[in-house]
Gaussian input, Z-matrix of N, CA and C with variables (Angstrom, degrees):
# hf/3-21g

backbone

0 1
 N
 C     1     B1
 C     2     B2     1     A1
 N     3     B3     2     A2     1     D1
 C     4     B4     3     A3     2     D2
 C     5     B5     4     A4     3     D3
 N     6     B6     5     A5     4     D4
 C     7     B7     6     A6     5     D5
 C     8     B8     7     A7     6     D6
 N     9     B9     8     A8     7     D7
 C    10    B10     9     A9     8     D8
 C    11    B11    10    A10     9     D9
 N    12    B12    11    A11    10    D10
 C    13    B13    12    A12    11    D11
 C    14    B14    13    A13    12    D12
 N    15    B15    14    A14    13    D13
 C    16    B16    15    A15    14    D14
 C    17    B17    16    A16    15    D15
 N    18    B18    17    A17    16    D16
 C    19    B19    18    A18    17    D17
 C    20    B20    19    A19    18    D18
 N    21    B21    20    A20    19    D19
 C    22    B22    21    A21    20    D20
 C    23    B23    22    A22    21    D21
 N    24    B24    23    A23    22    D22
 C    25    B25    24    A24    23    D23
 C    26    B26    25    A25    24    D24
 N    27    B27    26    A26    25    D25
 C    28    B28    27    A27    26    D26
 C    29    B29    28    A28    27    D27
 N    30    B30    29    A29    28    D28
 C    31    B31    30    A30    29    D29
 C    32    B32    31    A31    30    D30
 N    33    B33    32    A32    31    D31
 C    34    B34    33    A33    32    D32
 C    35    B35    34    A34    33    D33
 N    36    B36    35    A35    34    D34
 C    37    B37    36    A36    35    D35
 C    38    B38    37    A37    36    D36
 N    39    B39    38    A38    37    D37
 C    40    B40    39    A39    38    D38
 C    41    B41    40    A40    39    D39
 N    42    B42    41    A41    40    D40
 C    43    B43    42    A42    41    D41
 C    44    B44    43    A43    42    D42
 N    45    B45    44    A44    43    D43
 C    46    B46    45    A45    44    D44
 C    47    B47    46    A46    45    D45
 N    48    B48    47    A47    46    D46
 C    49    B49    48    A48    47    D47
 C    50    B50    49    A49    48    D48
 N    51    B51    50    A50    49    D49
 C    52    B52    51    A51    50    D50
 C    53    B53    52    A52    51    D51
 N    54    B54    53    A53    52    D52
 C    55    B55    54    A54    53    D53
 C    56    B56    55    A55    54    D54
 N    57    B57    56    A56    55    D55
 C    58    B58    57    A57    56    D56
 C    59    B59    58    A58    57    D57
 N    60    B60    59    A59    58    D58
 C    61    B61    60    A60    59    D59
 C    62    B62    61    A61    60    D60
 N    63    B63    62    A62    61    D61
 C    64    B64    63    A63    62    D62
 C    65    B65    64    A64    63    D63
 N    66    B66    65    A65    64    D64
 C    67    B67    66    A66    65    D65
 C    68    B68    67    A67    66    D66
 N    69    B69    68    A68    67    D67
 C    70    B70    69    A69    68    D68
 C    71    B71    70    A70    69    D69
 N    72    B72    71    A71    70    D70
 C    73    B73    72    A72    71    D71
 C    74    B74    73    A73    72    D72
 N    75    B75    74    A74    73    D73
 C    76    B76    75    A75    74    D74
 C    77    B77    76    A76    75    D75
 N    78    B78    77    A77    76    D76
 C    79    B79    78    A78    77    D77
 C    80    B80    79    A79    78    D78
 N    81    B81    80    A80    79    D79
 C    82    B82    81    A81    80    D80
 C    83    B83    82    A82    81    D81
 N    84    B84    83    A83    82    D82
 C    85    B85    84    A84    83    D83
 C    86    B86    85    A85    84    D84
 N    87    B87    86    A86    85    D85
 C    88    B88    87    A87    86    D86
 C    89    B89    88    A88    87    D87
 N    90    B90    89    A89    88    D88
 C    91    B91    90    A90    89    D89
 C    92    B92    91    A91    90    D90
 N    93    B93    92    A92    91    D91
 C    94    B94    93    A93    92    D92
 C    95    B95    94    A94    93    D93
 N    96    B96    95    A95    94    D94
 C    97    B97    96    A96    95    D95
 C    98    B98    97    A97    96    D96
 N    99    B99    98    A98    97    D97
 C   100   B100    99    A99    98    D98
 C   101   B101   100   A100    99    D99
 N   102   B102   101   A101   100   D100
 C   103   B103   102   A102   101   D101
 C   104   B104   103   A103   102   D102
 N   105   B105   104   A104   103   D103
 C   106   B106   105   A105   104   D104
 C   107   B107   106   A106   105   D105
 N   108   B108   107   A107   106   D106
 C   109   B109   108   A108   107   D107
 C   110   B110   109   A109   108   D108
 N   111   B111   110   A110   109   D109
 C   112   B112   111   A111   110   D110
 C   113   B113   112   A112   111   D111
 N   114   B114   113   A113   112   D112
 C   115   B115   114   A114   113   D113
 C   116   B116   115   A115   114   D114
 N   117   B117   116   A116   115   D115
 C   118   B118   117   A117   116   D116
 C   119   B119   118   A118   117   D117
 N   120   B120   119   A119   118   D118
 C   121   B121   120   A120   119   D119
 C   122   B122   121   A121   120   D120
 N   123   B123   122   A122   121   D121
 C   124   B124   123   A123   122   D122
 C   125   B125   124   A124   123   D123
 N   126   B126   125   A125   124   D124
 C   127   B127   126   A126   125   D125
 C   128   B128   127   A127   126   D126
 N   129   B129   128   A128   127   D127
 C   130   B130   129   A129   128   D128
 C   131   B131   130   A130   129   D129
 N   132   B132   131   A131   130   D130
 C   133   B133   132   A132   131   D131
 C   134   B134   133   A133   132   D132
 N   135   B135   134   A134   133   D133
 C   136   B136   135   A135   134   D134
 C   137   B137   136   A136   135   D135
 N   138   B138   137   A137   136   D136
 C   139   B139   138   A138   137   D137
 C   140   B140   139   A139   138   D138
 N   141   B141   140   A140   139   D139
 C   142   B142   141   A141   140   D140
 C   143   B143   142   A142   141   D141
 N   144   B144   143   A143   142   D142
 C   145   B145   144   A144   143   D143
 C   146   B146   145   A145   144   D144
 N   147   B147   146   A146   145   D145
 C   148   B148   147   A147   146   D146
 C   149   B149   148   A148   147   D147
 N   150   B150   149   A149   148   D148
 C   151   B151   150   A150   149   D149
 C   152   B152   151   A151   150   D150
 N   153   B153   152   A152   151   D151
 C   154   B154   153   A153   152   D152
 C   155   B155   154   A154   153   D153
 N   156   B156   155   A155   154   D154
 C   157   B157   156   A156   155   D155
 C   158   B158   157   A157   156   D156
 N   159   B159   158   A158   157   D157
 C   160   B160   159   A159   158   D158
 C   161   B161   160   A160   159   D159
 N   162   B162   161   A161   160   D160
 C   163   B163   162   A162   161   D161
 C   164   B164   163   A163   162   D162
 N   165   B165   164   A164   163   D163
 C   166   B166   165   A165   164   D164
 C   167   B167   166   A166   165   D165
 N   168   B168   167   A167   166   D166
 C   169   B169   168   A168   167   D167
 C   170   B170   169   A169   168   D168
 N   171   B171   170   A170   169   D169
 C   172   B172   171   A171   170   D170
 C   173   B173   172   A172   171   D171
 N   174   B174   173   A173   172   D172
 C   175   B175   174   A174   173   D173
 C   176   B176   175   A175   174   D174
 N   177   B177   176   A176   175   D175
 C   178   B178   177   A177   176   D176
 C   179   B179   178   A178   177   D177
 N   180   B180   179   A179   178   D178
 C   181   B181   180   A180   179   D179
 C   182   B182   181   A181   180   D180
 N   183   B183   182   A182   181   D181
 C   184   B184   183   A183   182   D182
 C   185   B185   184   A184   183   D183
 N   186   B186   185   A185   184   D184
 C   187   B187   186   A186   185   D185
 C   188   B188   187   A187   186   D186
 N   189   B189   188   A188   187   D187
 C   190   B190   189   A189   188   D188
 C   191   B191   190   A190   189   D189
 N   192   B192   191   A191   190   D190
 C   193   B193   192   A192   191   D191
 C   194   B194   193   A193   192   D192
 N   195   B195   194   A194   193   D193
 C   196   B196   195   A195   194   D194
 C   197   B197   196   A196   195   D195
 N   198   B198   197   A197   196   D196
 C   199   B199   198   A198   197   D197
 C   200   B200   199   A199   198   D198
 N   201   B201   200   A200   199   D199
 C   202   B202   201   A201   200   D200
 C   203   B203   202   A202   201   D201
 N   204   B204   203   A203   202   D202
 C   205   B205   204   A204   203   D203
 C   206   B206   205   A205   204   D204
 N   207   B207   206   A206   205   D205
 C   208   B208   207   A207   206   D206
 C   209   B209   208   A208   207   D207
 N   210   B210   209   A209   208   D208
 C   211   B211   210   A210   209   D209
 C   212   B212   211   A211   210   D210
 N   213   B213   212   A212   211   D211
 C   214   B214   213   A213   212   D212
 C   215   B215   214   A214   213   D213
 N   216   B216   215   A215   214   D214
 C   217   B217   216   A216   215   D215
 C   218   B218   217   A217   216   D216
 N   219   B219   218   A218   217   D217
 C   220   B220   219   A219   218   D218
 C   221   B221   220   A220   219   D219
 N   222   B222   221   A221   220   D220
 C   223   B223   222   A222   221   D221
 C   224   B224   223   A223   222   D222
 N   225   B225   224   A224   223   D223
 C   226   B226   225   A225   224   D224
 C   227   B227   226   A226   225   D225
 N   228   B228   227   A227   226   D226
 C   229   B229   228   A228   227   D227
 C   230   B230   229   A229   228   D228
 N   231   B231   230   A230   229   D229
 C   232   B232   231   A231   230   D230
 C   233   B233   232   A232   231   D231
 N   234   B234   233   A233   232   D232
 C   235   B235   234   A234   233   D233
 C   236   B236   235   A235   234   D234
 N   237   B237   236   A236   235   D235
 C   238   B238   237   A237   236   D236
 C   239   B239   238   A238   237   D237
 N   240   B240   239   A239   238   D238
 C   241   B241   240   A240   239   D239
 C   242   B242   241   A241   240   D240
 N   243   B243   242   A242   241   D241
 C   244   B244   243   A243   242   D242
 C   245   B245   244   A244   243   D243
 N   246   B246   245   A245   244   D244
 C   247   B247   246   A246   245   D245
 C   248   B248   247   A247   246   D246
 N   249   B249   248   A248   247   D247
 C   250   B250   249   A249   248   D248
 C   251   B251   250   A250   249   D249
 N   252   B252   251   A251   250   D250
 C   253   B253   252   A252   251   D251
 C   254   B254   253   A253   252   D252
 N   255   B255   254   A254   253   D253
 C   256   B256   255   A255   254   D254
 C   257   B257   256   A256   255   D255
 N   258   B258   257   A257   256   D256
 C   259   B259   258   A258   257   D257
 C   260   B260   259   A259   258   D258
 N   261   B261   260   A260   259   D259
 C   262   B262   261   A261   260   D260
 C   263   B263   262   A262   261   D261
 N   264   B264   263   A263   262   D262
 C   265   B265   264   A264   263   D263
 C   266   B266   265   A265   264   D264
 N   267   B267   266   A266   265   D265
 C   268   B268   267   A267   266   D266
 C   269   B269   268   A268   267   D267
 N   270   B270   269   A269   268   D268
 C   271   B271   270   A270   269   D269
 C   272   B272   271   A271   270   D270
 N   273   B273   272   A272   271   D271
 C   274   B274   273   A273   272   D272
 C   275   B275   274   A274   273   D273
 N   276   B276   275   A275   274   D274
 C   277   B277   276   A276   275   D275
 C   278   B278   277   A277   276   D276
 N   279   B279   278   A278   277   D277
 C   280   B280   279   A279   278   D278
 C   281   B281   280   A280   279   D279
 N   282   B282   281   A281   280   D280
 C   283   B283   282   A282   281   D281
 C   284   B284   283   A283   282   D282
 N   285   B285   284   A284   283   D283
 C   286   B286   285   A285   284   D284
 C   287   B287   286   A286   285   D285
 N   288   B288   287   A287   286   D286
 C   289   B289   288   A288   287   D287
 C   290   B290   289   A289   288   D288
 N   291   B291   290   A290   289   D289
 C   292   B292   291   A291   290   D290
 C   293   B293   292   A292   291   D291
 N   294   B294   293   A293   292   D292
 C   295   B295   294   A294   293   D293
 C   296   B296   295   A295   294   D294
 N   297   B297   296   A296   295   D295
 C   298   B298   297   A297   296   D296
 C   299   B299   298   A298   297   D297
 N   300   B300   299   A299   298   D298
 C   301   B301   300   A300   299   D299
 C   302   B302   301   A301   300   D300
 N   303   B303   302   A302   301   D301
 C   304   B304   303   A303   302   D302
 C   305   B305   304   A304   303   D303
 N   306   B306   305   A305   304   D304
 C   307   B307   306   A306   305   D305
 C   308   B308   307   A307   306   D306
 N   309   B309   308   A308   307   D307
 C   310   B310   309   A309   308   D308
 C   311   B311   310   A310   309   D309
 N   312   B312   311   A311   310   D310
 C   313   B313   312   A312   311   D311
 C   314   B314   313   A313   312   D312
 N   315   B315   314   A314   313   D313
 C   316   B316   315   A315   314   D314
 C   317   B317   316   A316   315   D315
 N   318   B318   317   A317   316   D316
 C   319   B319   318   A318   317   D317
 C   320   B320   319   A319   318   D318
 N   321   B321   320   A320   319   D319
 C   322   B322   321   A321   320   D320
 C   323   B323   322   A322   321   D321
 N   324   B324   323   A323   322   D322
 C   325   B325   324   A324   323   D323
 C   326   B326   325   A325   324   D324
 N   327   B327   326   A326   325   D325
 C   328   B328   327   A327   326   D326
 C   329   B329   328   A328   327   D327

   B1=1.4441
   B2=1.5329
   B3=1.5861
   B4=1.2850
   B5=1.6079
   B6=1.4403
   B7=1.5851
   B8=2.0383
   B9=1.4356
   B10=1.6407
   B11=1.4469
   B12=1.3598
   B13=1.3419
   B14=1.5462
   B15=1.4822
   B16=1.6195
   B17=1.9877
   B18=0.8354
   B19=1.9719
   B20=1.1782
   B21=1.2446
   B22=1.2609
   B23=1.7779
   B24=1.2911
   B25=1.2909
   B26=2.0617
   B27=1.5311
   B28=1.7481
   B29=1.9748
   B30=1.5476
   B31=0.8407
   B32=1.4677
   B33=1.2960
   B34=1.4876
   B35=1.4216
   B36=1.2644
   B37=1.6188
   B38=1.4044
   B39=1.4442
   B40=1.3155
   B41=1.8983
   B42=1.8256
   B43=1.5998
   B44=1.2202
   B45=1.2624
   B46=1.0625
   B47=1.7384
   B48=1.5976
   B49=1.1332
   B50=1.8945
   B51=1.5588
   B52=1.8552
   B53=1.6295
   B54=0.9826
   B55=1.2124
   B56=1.9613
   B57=1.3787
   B58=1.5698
   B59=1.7226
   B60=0.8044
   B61=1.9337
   B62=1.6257
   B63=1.4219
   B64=1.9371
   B65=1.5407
   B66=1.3925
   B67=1.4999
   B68=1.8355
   B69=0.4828
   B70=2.1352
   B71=2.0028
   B72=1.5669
   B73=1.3573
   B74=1.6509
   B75=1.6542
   B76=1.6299
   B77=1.6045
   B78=1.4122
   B79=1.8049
   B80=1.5396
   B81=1.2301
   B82=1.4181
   B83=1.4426
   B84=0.9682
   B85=1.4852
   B86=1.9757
   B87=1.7554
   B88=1.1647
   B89=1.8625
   B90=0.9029
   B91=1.7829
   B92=1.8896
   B93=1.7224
   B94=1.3486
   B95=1.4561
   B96=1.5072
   B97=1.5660
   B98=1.5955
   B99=1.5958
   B100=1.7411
   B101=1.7075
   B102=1.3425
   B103=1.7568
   B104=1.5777
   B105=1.3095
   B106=1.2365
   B107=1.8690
   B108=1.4318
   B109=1.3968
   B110=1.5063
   B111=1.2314
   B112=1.3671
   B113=1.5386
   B114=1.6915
   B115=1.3332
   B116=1.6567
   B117=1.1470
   B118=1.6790
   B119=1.7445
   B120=1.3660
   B121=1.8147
   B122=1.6668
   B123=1.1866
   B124=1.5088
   B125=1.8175
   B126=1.0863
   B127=1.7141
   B128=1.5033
   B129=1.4305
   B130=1.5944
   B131=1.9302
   B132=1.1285
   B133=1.7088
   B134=1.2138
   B135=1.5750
   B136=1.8526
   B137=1.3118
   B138=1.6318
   B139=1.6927
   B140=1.3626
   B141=1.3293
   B142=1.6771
   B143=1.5622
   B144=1.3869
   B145=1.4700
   B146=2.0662
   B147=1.5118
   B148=1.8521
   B149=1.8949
   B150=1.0588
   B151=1.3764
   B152=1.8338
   B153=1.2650
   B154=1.5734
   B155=1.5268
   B156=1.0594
   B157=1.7192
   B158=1.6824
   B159=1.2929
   B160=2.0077
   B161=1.5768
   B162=1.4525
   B163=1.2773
   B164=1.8477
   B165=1.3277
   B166=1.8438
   B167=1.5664
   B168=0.7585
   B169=1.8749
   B170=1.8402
   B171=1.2787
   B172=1.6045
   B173=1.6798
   B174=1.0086
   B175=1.3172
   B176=2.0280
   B177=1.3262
   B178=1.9494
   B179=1.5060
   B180=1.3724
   B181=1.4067
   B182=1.4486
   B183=1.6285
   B184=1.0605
   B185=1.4213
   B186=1.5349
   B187=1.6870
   B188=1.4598
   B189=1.5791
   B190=1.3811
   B191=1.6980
   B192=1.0195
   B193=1.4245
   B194=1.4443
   B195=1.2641
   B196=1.4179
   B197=2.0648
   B198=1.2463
   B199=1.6330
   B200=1.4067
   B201=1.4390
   B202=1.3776
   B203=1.7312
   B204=1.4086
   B205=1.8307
   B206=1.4509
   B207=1.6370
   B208=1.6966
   B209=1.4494
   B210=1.3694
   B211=1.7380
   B212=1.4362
   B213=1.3819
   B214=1.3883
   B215=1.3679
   B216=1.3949
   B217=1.7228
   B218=1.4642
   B219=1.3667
   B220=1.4610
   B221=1.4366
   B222=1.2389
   B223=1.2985
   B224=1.5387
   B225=1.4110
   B226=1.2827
   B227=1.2379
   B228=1.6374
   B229=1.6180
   B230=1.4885
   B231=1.4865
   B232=1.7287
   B233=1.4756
   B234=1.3469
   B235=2.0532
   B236=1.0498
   B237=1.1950
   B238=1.5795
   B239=1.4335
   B240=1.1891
   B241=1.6776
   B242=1.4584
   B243=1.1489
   B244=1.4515
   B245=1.4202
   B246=1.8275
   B247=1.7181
   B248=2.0142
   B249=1.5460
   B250=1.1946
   B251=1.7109
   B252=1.2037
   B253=1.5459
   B254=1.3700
   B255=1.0074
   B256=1.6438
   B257=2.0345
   B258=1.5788
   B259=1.5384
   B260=1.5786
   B261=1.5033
   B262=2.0290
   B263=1.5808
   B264=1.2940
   B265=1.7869
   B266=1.4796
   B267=1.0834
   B268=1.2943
   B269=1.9981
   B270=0.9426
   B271=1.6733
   B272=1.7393
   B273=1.4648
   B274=1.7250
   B275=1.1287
   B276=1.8441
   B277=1.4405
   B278=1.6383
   B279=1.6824
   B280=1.5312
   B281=1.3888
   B282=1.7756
   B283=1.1341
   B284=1.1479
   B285=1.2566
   B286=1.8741
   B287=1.3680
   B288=1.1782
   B289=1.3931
   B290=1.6397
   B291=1.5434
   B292=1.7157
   B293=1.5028
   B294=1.3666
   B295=2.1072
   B296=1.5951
   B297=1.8900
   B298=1.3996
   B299=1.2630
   B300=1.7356
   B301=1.7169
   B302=1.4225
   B303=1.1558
   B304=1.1645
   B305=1.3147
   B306=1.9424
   B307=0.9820
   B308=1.7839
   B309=1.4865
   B310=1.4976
   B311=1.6445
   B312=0.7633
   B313=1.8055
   B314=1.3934
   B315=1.5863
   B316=1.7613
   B317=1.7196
   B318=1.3565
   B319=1.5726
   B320=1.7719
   B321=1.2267
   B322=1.7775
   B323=1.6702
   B324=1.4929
   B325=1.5674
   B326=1.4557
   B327=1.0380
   B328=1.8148
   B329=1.7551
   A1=111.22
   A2=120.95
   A3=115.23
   A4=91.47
   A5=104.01
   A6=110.76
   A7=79.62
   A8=72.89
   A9=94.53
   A10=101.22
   A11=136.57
   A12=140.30
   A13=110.83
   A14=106.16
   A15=111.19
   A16=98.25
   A17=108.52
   A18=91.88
   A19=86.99
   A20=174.43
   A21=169.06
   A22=123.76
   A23=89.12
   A24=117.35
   A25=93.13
   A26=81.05
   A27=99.55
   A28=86.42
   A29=138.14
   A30=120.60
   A31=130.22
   A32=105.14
   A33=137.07
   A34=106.77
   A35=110.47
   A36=121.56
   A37=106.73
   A38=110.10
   A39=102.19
   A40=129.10
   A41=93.31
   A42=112.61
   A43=107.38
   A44=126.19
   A45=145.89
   A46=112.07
   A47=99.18
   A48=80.63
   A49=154.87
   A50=70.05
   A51=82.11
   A52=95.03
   A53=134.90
   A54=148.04
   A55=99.03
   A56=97.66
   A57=108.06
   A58=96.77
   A59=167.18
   A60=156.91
   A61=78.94
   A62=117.04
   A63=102.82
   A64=108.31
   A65=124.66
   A66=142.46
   A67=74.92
   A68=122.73
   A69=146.47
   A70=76.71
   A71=117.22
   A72=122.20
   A73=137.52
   A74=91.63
   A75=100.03
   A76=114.68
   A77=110.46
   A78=106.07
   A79=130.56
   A80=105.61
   A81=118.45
   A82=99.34
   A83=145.97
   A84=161.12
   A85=95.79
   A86=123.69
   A87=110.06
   A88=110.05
   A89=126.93
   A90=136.75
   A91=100.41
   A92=86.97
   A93=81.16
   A94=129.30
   A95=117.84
   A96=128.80
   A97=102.21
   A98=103.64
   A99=85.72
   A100=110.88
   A101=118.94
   A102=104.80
   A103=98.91
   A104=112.17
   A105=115.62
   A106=107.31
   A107=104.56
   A108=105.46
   A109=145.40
   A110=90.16
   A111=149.31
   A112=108.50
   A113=107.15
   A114=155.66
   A115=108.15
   A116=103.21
   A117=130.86
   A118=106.13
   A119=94.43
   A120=102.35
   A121=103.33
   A122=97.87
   A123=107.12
   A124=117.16
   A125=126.17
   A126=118.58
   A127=97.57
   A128=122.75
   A129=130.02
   A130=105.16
   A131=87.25
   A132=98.52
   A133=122.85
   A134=118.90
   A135=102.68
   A136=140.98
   A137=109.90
   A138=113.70
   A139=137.03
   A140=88.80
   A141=102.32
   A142=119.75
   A143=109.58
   A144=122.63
   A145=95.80
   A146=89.17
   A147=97.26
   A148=99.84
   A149=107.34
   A150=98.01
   A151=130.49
   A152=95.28
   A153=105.00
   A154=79.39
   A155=126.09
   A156=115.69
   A157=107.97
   A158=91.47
   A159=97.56
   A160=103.42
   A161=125.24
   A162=117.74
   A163=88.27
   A164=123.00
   A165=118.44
   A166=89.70
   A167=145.29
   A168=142.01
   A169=85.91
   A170=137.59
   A171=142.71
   A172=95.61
   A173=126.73
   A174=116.91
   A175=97.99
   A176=101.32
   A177=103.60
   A178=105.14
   A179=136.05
   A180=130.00
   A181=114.32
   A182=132.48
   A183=109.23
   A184=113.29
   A185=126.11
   A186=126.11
   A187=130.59
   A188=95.61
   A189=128.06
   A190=103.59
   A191=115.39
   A192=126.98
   A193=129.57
   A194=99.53
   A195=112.29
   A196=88.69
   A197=109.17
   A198=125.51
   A199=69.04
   A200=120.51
   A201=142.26
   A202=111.66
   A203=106.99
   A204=106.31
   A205=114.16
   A206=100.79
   A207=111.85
   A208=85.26
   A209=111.44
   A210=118.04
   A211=119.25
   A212=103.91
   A213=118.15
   A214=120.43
   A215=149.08
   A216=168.49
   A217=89.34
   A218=102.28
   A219=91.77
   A220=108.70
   A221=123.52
   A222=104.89
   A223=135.35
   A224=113.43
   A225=92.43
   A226=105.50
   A227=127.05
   A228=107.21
   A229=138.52
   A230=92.38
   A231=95.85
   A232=120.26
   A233=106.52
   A234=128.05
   A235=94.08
   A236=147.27
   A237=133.68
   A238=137.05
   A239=80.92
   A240=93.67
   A241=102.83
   A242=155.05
   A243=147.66
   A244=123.01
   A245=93.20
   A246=91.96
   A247=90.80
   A248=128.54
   A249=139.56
   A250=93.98
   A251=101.32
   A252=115.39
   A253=105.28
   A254=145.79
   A255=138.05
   A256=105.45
   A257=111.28
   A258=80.15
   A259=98.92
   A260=115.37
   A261=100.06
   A262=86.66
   A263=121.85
   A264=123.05
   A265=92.65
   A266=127.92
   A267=121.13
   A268=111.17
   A269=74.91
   A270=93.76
   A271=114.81
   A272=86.30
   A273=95.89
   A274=126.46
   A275=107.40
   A276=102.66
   A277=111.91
   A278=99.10
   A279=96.08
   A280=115.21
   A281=130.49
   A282=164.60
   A283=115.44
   A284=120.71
   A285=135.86
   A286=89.62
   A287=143.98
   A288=131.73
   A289=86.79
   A290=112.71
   A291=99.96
   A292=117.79
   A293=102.22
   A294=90.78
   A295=124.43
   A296=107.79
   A297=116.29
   A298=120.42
   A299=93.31
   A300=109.66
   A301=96.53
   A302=149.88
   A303=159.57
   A304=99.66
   A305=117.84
   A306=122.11
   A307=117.67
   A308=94.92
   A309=128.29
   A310=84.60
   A311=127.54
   A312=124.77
   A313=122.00
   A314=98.22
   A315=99.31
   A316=92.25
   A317=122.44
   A318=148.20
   A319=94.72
   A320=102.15
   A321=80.41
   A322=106.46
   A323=100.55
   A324=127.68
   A325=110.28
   A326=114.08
   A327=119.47
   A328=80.32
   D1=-38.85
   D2=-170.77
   D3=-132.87
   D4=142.45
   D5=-167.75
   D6=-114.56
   D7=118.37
   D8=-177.39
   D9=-81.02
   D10=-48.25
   D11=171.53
   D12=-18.60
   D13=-71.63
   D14=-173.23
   D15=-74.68
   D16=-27.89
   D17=173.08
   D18=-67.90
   D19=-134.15
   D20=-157.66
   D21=12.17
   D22=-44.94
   D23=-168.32
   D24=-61.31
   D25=-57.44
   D26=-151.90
   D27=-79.09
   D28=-21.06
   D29=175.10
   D30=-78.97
   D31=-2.19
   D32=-178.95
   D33=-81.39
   D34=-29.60
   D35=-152.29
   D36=-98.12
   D37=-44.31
   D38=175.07
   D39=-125.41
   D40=17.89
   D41=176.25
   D42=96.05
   D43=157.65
   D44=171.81
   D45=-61.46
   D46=-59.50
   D47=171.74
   D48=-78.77
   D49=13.05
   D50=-179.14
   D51=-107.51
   D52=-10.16
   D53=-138.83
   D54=-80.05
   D55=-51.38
   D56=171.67
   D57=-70.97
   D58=-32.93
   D59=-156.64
   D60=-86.56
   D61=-65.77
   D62=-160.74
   D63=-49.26
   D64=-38.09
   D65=-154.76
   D66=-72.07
   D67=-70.56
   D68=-134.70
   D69=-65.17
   D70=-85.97
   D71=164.31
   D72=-21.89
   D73=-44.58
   D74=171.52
   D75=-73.77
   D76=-46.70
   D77=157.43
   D78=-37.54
   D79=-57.41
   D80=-176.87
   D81=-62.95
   D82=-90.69
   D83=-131.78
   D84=-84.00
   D85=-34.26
   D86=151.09
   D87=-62.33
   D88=-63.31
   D89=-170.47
   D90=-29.70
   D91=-62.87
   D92=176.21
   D93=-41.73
   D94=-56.03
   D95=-173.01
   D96=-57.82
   D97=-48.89
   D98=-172.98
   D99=-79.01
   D100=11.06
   D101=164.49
   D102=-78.40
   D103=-38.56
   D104=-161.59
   D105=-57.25
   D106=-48.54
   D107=172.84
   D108=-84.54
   D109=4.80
   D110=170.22
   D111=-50.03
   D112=-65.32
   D113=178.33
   D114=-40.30
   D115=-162.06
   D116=147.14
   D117=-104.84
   D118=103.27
   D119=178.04
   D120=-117.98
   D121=110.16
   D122=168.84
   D123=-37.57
   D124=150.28
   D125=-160.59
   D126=-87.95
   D127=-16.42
   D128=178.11
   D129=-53.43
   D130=-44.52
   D131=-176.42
   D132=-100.64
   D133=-17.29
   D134=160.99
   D135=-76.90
   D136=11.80
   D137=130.35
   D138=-52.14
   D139=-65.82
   D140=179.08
   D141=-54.11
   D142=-24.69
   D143=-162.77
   D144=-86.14
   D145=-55.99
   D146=179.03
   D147=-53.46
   D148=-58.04
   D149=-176.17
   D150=-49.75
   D151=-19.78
   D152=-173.89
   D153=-87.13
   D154=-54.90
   D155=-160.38
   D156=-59.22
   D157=-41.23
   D158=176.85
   D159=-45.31
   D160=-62.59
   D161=-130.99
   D162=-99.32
   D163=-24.98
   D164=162.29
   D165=-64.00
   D166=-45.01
   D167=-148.19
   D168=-82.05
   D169=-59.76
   D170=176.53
   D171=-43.73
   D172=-60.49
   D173=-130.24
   D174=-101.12
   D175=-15.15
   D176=162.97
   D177=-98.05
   D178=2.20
   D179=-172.82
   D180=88.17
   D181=0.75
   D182=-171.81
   D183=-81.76
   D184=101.24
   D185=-164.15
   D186=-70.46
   D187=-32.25
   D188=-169.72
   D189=-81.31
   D190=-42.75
   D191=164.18
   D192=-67.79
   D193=-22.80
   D194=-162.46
   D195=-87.48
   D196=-57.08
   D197=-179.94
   D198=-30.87
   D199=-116.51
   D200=-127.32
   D201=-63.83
   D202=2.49
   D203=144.92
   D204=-70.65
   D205=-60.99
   D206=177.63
   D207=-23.59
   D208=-90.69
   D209=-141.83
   D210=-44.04
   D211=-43.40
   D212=167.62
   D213=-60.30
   D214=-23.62
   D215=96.04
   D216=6.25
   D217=-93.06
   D218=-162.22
   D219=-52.11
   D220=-103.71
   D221=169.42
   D222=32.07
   D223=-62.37
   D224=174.50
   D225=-121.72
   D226=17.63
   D227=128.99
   D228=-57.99
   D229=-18.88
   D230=168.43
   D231=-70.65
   D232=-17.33
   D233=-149.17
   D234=59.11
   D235=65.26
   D236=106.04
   D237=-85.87
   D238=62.20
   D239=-170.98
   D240=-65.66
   D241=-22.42
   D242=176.60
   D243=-58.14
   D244=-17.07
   D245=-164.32
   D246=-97.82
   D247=8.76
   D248=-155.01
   D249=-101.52
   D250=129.31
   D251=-164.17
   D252=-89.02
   D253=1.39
   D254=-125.34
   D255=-56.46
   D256=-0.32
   D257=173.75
   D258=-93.74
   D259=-13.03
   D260=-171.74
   D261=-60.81
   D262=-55.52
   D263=-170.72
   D264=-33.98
   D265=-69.86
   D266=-156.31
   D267=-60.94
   D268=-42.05
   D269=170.37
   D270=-37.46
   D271=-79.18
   D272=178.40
   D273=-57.87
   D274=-12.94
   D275=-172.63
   D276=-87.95
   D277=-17.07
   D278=-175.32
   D279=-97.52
   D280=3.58
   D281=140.32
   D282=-45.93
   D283=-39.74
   D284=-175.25
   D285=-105.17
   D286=-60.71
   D287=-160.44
   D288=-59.87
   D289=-70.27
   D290=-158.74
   D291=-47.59
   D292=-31.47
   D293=178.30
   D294=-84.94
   D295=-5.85
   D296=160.21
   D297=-50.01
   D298=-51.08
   D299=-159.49
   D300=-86.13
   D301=-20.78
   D302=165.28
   D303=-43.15
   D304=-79.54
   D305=-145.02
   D306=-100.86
   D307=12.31
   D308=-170.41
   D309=-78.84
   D310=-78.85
   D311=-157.97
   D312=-75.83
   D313=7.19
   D314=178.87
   D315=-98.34
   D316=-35.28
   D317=-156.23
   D318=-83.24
   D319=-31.59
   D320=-176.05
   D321=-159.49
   D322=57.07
   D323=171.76
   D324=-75.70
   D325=145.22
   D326=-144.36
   D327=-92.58

């Protein structure tokens, strides 16, 4: 579910100690998007919306989450938005967040 490599990767990249503010930011600003899709989201914008979630979901490791934006992206760049799941998305994302935050403070306890 969470590719620990690139959380590593990306904690390398910008320090430890900034490392918790991106984590703290990447929640919020993902949380936000999935209330939004969450919602009633017009089909014009649940590209744009999956895609923002894909590329925050790439860049903290969440993989499993990240797949099932892709699919959902494509998807309704094709307009097949019917075949677009948005509650598993929501699903996996709060599945990956809980075993991040879980396994976040055993992984890099001072």
């Amino acid at each position: 579910m969470i590719n620990w490599s690139r959380v590593e990767e990306l904690r390398d990249e910008i320090g430890s100690e900034d490392f918790a503010e991106i984590v703290e930011i990447f929640l919020e600003e993902v949380e936000e998007t999935i209330a939004i899709i969450s919602g009633e989201v017009p089909q014009d914008k649940i590209e744009g919306h999956l895609h923002f979630l894909k590329g925050s979901a790439l860049n903290l490791g969440f993989e499993e989450f990240s797949t099932l934006c892709q699919a959902g992206e494509t998807a309704a760049n094709k307009g097949a938005f019917d075949i677009i799941d948005l509650p598993a998305v929501v699903t996996s994302y709060e599945g990956s967040k809980a075993e991040f935050l879980n396994a976040l403070s055993s992984r890099y306890a001072a």
